[in-house]
C-alpha positions as CSV (number, residue, x, y, z in Angstrom):
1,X,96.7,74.6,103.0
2,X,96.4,77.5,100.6
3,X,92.6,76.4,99.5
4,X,92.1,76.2,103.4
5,X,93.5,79.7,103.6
6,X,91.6,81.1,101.0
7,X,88.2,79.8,102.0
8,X,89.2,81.7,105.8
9,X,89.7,85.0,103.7
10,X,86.4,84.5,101.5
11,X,84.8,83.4,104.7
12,X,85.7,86.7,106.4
13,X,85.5,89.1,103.6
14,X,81.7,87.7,103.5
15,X,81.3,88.2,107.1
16,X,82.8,91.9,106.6
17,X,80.5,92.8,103.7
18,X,77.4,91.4,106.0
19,X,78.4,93.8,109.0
20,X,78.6,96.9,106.4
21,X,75.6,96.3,105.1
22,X,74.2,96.0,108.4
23,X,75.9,99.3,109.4
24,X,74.8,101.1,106.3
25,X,71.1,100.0,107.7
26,X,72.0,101.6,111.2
27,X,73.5,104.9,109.6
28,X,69.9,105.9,107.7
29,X,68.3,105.4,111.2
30,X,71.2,107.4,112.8
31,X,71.1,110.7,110.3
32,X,66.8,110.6,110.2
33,X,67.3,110.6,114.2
34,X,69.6,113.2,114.3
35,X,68.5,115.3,111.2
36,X,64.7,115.2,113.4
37,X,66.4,116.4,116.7
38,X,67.8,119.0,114.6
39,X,64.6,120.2,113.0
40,X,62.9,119.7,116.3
41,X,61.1,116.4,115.8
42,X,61.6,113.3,117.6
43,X,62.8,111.6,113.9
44,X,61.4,107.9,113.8
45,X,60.1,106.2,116.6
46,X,57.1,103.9,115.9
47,X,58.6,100.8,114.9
48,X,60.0,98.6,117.4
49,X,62.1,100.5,120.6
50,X,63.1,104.1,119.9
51,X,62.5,102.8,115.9
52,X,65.1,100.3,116.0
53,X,64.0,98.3,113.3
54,X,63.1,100.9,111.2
55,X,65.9,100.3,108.9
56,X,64.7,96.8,108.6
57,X,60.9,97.9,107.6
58,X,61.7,99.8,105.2
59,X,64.4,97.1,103.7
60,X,61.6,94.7,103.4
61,X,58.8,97.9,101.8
62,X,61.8,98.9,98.9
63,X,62.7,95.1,98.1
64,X,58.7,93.8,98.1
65,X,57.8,96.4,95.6
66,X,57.0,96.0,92.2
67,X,60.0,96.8,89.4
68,X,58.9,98.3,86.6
69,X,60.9,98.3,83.2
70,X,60.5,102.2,81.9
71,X,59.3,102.2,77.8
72,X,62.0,102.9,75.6
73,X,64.9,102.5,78.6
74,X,68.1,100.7,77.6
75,X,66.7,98.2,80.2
76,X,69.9,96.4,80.7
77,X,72.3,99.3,81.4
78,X,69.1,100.4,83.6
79,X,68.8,97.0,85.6
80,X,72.7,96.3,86.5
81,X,73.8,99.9,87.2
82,X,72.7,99.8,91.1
83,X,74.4,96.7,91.0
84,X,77.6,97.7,89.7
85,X,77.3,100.5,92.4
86,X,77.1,98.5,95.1
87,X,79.6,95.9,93.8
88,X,82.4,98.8,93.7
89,X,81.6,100.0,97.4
90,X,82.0,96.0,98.6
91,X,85.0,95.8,96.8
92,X,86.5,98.9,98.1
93,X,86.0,98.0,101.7
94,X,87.1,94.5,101.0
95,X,90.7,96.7,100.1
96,X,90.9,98.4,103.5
97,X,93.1,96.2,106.1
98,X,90.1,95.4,108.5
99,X,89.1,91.9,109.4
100,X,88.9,91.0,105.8
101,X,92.4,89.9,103.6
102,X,91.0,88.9,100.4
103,X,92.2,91.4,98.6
104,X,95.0,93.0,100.4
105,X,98.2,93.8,98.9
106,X,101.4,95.9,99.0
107,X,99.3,98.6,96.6
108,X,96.0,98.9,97.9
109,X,95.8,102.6,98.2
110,X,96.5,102.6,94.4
111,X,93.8,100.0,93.8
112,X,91.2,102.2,95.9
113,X,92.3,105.3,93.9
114,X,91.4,103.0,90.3
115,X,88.0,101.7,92.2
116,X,87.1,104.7,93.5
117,X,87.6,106.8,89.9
118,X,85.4,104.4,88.6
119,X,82.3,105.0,90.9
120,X,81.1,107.6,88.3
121,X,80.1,105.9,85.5
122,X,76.9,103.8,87.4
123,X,76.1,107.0,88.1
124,X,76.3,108.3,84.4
125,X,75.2,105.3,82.6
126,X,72.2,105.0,85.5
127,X,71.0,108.9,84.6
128,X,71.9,108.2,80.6
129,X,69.2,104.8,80.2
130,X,66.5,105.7,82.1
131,X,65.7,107.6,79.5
132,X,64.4,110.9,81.1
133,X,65.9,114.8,81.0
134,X,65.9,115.2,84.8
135,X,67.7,112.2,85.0
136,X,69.9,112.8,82.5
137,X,70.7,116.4,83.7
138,X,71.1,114.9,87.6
139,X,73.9,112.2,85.8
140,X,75.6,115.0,84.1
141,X,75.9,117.3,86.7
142,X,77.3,114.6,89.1
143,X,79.8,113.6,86.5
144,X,81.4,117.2,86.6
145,X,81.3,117.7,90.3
146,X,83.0,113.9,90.6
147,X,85.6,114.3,88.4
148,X,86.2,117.7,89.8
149,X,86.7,116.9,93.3
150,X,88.6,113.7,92.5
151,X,91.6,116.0,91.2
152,X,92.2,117.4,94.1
153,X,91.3,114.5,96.2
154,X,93.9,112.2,94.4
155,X,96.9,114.8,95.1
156,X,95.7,115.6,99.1
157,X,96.0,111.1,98.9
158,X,99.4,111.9,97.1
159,X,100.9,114.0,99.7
160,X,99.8,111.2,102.2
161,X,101.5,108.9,100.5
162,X,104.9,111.1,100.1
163,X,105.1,111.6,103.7
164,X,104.6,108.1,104.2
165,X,106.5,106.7,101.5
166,X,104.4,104.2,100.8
167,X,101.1,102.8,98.8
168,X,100.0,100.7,101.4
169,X,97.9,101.5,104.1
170,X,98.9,99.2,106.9
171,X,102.4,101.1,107.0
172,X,100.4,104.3,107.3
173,X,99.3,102.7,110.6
174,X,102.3,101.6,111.7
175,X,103.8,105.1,110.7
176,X,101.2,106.9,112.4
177,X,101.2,105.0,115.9
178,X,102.9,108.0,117.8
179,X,102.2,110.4,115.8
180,X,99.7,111.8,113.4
181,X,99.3,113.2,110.1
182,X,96.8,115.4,110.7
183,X,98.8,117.4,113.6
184,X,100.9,119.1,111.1
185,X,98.4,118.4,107.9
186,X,95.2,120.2,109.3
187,X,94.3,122.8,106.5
188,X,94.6,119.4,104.1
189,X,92.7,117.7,106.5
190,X,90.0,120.1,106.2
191,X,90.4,120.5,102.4
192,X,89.8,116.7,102.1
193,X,86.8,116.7,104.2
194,X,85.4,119.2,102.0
195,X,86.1,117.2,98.9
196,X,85.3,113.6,100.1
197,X,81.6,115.2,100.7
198,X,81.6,116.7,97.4
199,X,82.6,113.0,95.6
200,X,79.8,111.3,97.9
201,X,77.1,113.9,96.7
202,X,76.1,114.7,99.9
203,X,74.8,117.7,101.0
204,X,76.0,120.7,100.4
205,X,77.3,119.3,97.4
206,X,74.0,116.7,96.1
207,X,74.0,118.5,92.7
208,X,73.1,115.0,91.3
209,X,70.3,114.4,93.6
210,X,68.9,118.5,93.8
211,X,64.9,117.3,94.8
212,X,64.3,121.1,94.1
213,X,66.0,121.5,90.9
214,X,66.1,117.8,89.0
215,X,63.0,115.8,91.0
216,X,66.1,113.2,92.8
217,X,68.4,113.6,90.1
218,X,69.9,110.9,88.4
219,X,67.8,108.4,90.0
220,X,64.1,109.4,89.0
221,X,63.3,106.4,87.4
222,X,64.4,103.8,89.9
223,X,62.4,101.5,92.1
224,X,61.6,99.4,94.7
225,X,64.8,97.1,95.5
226,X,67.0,98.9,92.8
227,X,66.4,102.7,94.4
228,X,67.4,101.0,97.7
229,X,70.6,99.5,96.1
230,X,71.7,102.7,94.9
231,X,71.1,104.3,98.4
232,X,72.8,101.6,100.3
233,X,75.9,101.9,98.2
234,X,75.9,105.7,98.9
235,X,76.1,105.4,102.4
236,X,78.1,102.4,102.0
237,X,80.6,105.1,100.1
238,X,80.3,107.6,102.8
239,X,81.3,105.4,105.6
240,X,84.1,103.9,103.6
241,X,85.6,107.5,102.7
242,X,85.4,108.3,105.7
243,X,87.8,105.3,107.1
244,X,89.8,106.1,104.4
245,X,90.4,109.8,106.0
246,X,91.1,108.0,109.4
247,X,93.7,105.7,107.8
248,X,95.1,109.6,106.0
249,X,95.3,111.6,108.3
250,X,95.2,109.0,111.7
251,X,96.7,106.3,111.6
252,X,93.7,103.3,112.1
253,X,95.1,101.6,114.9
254,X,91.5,100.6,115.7
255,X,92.1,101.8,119.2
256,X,88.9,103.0,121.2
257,X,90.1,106.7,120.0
258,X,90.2,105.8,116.4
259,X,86.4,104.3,116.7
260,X,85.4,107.2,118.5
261,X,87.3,109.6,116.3
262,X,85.1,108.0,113.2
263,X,82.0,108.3,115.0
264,X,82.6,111.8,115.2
265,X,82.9,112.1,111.6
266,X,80.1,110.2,110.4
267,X,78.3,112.6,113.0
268,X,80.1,115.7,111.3
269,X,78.4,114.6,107.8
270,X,74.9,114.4,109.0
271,X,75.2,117.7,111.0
272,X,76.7,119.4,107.8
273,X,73.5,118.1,105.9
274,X,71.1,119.3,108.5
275,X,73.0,123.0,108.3
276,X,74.1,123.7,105.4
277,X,71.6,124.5,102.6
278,X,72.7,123.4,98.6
279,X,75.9,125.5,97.2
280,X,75.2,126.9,93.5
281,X,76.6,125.2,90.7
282,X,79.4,127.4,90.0
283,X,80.1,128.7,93.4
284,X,80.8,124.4,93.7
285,X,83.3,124.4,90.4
286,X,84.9,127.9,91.7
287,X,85.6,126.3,95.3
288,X,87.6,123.6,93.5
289,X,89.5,125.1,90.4
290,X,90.1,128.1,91.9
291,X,90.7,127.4,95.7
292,X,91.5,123.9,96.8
293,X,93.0,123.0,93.7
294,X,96.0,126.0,93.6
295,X,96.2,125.3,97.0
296,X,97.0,121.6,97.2
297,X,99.2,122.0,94.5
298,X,101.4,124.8,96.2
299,X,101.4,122.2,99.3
300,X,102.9,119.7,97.3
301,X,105.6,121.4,95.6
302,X,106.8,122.8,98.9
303,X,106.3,119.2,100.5
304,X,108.3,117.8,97.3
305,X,111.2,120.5,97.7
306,X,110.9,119.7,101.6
307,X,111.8,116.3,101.2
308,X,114.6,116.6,98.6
């Protein structure tokens, strides 16, 4: 009985992983769509109805391309970086309770925190061996920014988890079936927001990836299937940080609302893309050491001395 039960959870956590891969597909065609109807272009359109399979031609372009091992690259570190990437973003939505129960436990907030603290070093190890400055420079800067926003990321997660008394996110649901976190949490709400952008390098935070400043960053020198691995695990990491600010700050009953409610935010990050232009790098560190990060940390004493 226990083999038969864990062959149901691999089956589903399989099943899981397919769907998000699927949606990570659908999300690129969702923010070029939407990024073109904000710039006043109809965004892509040409391949199949309203370009509905444009996600899939350009899957099968990036995969059928030719990989080319750079002179000099610590090839190895090169090759399995993307893959590493991608491995951590499958393994932390396999920890969110959804359809998938392979590797739920009682801690799985704490195991997200330890997965998600380790999404930086693909990113520094990819930028290190390819062996060029601008990729280099674009790993380096996103290792700063990453680590920066992470502080106070963690504590915003900590104060969740005070109120809730608990490292386990199915009894924030069950906590947060009448009522919500973010009622009386909204300035930490936002705060997050703000941070969760920063520690997904999107825009305006995409210090790693600066086009105009570091030619796309720490990932120059990739190609063809591993360039798209390291763009599906991005997008694979914005959608998952962003559940993970539902389950915060709403609950995740997976009620039509909730859905909705996440749709809204995924919607949120491509609109702050398509507005915002690129922060400077020390405007980005003075944001966090010298305004979120007092600021959460006031929060949490008083919560602290609240709940005594």
């Amino acid at each position: 009985m226990d083999f038969m039960l864990f062959y149901i959870y691999l089956l589903s956590s399989l099943d899981m992983m397919l769907m998000i891969l699927l949606t990570v597909a659908f999300f690129t065609l969702l923010e070029r769509k939407v990024l073109g109807y904000i710039q006043f272009r109809k965004g892509p359109n040409k391949v199949g109805f309203l370009g509905l399979f444009q996600p899939f031609s350009d899957a099968i372009k990036l995969f059928s391309k030719e990989l080319i091992f750079i002179f000099k690259s610590n090839f190895l570190f090169y090759l399995f970086c993307p893959l590493i990437s991608m491995m951590l973003m499958l393994i932390l939505w396999n920890l969110v309770p959804l359809k998938s129960k392979f590797f739920i436990n009682e801690f799985n907030l704490l195991l997200i925190l330890c997965f998600m603290s380790l999404g930086v070093y693909p990113l520094m190890i990819g930028g290190w061996s390819s062996n060029s400055l601008y990729s280099l420079l674009g790993g380096l800067r996103g290792v700063a920014q990453t680590i920066s926003y992470e502080v106070s990321m963690i504590l915003i997660i900590l104060v969740c988890m005070i109120l809730a008394e608990s490292m386990n996110l199915n009894n924030f649901m069950k906590l947060q079936e009448y009522f919500y976190f973010f009622i009386f949490n909204f300035f930490m709400f936002l705060v997050f927001f703000v941070s969760l952008l920063a520690e997904s390098n999107r825009t305006p935070f995409d210090f790693s990836e600066g086009e105009s400043e570091l030619v796309s960053g720490f990932n120059t020198e990739y190609m063809s299937g591993s360039f798209a691995l390291i763009f599906i695990a991005e997008y694979g990491m914005i959608m998952f940080v962003m559940m993970l600010m539902m389950f915060m700050f709403f609950g995740g009953m997976f009620k039509l609302f909730f859905f909705l409610f996440y749709l809204l935010m995924l919607f949120l990050v491509i609109w702050v893309r398509g507005t915002f232009p690129r922060f400077r790098y020390d405007n980005l560190m003075y944001l966090n050491w010298m305004s979120f990060l007092p600021f959460v940390l006031n929060y949490l004493i008083f919560l602290i001395y609240f709940k005594s």
